[in-house]
N, CA, C and O atoms as a GROMACS GRO file, in nm:
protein
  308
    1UNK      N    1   0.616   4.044  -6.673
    1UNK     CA    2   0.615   3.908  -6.621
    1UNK      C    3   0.721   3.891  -6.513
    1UNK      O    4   0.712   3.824  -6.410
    2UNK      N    5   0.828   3.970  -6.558
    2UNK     CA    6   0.960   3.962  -6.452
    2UNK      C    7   0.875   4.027  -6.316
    2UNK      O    8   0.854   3.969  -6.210
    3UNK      N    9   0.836   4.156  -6.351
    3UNK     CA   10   0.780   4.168  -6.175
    3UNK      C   11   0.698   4.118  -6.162
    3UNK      O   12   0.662   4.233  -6.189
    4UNK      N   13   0.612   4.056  -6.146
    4UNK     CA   14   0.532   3.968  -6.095
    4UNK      C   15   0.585   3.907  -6.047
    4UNK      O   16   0.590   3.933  -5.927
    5UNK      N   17   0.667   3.783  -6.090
    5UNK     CA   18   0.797   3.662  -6.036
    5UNK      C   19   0.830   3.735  -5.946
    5UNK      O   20   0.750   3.713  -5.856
    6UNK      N   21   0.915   3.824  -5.909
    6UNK     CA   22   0.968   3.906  -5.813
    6UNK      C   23   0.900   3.916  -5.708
    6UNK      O   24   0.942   3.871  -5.601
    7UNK      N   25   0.798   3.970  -5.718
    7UNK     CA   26   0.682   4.001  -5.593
    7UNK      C   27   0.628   3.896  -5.523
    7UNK      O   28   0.603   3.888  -5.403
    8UNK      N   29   0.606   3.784  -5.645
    8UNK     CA   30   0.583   3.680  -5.564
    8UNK      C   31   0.630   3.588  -5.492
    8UNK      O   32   0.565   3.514  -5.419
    9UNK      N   33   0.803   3.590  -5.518
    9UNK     CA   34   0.866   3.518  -5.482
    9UNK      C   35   0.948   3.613  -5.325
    9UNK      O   36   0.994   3.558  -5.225
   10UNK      N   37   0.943   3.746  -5.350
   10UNK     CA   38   0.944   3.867  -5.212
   10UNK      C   39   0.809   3.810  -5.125
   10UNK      O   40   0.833   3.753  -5.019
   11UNK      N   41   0.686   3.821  -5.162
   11UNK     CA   42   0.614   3.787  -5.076
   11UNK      C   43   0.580   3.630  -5.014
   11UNK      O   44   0.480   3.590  -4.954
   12UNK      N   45   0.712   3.557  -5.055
   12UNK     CA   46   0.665   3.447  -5.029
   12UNK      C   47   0.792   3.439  -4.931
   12UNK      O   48   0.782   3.391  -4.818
   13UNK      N   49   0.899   3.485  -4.977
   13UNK     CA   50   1.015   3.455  -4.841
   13UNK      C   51   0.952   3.557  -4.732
   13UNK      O   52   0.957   3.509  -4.619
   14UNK      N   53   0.891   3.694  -4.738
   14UNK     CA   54   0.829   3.758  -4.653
   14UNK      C   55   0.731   3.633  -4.534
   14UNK      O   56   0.730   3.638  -4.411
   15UNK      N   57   0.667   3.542  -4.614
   15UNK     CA   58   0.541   3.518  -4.539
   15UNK      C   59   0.610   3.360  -4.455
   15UNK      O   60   0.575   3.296  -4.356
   16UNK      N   61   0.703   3.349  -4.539
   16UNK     CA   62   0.802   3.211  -4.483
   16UNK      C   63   0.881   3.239  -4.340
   16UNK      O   64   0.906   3.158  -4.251
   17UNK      N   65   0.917   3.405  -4.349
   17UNK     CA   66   0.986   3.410  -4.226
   17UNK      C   67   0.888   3.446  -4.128
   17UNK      O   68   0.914   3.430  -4.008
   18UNK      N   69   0.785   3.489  -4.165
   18UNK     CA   70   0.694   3.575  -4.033
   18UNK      C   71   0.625   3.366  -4.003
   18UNK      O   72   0.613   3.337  -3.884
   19UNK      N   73   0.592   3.264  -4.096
   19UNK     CA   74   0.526   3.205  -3.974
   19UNK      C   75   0.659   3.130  -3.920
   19UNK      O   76   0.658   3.102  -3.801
   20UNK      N   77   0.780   3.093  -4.002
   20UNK     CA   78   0.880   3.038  -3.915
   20UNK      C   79   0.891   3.120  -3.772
   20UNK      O   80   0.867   3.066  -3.664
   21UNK      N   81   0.923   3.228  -3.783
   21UNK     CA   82   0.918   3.322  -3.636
   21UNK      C   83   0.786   3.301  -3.527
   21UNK      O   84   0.780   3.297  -3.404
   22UNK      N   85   0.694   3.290  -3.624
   22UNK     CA   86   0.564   3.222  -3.544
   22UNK      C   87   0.600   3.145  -3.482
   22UNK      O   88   0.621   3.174  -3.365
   23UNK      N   89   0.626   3.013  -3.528
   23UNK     CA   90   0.670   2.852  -3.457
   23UNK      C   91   0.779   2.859  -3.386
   23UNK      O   92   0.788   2.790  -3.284
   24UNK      N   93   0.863   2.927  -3.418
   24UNK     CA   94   0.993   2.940  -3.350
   24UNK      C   95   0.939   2.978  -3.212
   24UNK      O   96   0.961   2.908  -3.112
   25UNK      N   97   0.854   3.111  -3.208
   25UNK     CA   98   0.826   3.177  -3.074
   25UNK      C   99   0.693   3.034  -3.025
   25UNK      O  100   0.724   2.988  -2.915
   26UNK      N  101   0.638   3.004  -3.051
   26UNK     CA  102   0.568   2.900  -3.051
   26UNK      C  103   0.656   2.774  -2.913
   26UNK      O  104   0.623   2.740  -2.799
   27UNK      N  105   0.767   2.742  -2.994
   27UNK     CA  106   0.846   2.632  -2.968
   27UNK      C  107   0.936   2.695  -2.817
   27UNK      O  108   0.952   2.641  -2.708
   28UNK      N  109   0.968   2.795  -2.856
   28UNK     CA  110   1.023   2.834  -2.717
   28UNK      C  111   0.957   2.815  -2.588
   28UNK      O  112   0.992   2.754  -2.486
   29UNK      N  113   0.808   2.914  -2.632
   29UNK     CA  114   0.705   2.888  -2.508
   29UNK      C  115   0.692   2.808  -2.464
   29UNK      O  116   0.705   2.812  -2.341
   30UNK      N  117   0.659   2.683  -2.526
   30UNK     CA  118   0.597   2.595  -2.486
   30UNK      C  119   0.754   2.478  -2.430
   30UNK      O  120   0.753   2.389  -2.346
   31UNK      N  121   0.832   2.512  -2.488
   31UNK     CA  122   0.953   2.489  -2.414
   31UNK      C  123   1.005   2.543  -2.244
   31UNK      O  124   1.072   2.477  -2.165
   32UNK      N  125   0.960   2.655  -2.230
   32UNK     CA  126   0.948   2.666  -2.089
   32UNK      C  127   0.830   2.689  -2.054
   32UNK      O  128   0.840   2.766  -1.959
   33UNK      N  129   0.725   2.669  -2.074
   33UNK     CA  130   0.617   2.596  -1.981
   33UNK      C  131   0.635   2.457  -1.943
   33UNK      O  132   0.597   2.399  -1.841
   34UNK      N  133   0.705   2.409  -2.053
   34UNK     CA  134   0.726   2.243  -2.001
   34UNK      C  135   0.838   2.266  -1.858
   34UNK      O  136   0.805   2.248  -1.741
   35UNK      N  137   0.972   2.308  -1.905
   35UNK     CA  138   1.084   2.346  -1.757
   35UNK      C  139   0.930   2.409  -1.608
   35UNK      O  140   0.898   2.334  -1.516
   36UNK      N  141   0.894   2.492  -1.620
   36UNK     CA  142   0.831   2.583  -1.539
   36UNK      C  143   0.697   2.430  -1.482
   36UNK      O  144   0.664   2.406  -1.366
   37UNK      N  145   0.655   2.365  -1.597
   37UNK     CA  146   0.625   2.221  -1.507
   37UNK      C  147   0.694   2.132  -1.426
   37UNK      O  148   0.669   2.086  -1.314
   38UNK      N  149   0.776   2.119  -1.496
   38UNK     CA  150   0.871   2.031  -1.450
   38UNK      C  151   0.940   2.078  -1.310
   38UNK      O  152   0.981   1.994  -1.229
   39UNK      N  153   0.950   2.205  -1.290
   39UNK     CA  154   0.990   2.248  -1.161
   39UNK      C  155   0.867   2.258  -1.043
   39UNK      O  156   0.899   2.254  -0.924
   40UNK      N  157   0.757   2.268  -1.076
   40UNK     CA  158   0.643   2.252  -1.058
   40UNK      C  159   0.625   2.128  -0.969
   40UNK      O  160   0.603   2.128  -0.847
   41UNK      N  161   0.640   2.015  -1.057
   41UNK     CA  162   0.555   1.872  -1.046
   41UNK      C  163   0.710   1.806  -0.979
   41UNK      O  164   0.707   1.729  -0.883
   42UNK      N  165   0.810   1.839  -1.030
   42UNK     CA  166   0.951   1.747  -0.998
   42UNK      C  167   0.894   1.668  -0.885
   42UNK      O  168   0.908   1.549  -0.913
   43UNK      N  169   0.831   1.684  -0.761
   43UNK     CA  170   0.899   1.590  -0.692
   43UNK      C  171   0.766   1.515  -0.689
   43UNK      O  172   0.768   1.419  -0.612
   44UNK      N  173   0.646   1.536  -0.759
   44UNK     CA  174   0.544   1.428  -0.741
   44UNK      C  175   0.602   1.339  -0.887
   44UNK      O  176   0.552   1.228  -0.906
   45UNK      N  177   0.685   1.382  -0.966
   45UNK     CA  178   0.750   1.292  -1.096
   45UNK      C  179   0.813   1.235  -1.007
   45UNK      O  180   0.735   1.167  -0.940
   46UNK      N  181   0.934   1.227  -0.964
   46UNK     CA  182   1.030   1.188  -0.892
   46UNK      C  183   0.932   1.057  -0.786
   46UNK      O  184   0.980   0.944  -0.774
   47UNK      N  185   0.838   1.084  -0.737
   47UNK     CA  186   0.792   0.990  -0.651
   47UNK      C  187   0.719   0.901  -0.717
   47UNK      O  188   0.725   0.788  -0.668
   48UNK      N  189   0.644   0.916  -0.824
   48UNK     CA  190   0.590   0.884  -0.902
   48UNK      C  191   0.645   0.726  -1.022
   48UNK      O  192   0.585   0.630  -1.070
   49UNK      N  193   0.784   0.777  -1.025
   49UNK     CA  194   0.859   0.687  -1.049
   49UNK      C  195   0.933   0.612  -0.970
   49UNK      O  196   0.954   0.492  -0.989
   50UNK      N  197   0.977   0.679  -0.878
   50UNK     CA  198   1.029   0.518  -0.742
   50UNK      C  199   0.909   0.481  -0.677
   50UNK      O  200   0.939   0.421  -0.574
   51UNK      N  201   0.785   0.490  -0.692
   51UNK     CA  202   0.662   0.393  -0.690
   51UNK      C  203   0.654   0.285  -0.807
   51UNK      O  204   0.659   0.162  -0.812
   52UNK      N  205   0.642   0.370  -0.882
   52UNK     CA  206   0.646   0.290  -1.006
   52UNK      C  207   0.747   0.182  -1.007
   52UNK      O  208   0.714   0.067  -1.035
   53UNK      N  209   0.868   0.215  -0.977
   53UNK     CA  210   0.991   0.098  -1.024
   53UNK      C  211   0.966   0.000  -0.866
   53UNK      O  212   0.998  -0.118  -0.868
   54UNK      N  213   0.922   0.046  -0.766
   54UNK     CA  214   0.923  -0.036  -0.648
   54UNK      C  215   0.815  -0.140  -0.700
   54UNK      O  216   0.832  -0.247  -0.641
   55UNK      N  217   0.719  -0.144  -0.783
   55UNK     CA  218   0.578  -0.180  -0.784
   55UNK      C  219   0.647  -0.297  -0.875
   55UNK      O  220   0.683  -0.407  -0.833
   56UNK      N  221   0.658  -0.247  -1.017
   56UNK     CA  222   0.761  -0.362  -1.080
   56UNK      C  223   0.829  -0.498  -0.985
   56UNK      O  224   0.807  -0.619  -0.976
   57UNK      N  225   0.920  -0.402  -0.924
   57UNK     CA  226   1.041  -0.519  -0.868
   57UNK      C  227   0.909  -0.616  -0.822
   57UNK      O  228   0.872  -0.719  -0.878
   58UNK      N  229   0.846  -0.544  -0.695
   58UNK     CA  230   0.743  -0.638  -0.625
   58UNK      C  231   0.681  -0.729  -0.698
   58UNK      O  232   0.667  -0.840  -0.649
   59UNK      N  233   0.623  -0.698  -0.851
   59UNK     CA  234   0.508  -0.744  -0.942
   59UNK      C  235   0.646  -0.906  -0.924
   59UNK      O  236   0.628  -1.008  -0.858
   60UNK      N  237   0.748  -0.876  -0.994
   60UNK     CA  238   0.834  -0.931  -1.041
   60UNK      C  239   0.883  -1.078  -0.934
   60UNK      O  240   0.887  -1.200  -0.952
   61UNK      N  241   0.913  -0.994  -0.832
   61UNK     CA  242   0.945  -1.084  -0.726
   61UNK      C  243   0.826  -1.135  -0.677
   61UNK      O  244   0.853  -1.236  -0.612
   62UNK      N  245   0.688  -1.110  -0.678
   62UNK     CA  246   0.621  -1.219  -0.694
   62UNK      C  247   0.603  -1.304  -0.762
   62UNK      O  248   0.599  -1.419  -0.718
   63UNK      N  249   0.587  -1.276  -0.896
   63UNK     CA  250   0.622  -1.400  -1.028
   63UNK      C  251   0.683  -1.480  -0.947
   63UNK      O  252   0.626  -1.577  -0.895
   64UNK      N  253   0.831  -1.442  -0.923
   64UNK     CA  254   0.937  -1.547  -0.903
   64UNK      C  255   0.892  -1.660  -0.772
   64UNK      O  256   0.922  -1.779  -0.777
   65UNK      N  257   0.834  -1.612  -0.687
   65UNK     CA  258   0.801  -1.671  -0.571
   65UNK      C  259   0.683  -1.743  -0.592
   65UNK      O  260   0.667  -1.853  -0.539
   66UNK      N  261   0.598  -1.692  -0.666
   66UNK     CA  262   0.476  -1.764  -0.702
   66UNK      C  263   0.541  -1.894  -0.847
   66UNK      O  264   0.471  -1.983  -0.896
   67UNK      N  265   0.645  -1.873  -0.874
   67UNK     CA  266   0.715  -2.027  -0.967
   67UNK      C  267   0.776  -2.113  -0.914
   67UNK      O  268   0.772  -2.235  -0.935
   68UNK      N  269   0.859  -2.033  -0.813
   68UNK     CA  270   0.958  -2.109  -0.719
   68UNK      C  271   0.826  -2.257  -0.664
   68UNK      O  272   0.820  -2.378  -0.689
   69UNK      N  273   0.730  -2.149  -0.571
   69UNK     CA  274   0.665  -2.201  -0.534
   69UNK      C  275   0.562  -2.354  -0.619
   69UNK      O  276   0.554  -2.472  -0.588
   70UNK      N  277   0.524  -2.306  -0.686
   70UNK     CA  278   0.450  -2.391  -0.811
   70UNK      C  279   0.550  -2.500  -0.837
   70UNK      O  280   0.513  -2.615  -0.863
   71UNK      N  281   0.680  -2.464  -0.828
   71UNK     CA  282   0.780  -2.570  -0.898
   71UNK      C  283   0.798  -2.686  -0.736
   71UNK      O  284   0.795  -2.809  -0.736
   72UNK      N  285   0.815  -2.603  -0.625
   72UNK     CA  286   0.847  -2.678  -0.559
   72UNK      C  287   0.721  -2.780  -0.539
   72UNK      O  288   0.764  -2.892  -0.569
   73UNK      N  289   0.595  -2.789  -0.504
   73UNK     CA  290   0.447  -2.836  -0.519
   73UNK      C  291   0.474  -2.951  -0.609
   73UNK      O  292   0.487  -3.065  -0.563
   74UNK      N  293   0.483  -2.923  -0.751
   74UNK     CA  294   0.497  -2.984  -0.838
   74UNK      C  295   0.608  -3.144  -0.833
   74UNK      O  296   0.591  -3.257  -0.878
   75UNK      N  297   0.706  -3.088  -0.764
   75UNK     CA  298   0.811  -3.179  -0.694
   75UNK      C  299   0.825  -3.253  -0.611
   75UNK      O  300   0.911  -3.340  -0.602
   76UNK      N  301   0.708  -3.215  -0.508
   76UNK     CA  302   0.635  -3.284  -0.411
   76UNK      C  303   0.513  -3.407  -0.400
   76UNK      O  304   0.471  -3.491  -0.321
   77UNK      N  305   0.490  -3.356  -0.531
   77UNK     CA  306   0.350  -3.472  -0.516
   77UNK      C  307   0.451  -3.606  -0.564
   77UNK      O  308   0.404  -3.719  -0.572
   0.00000   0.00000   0.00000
């Protein structure tokens, strides 16, 4: 009964490290494929987002101009 327990508990830290090493090598890869994108794409990201934040402000500063406006109308009649 003792070896049995033994073997199974050998073949179970055996099979624990081979898929941790799996994922591990797993996690790396795909860790620099992401860098190897990112060096890739950087500057359509990079533009991508000062579009983006320019588009905001604009969205924004129209609100404001389109209330200003509404308020002043409103004050007028």
């Amino acid at each position: 009964m003792k070896k049995i327990f033994t073997k199974v508990v050998g073949m179970t830290l055996i099979l624990t490290f081979i898929v941790g090493g799996a994922a591990g090598a797993l996690v790396f890869h795909v860790n620099d494929a992401a860098e190897a994108v990112k060096q890739e794409y950087g500057s359509e990201i990079e533009s991508y987002f000062s579009e983006r934040d320019e588009k905001i402000k604009n969205d924004v500063q129209h609100l404001t101009q389109t209330e200003i406006q509404r308020l002043r109308d409103e004050t007028n009649q």
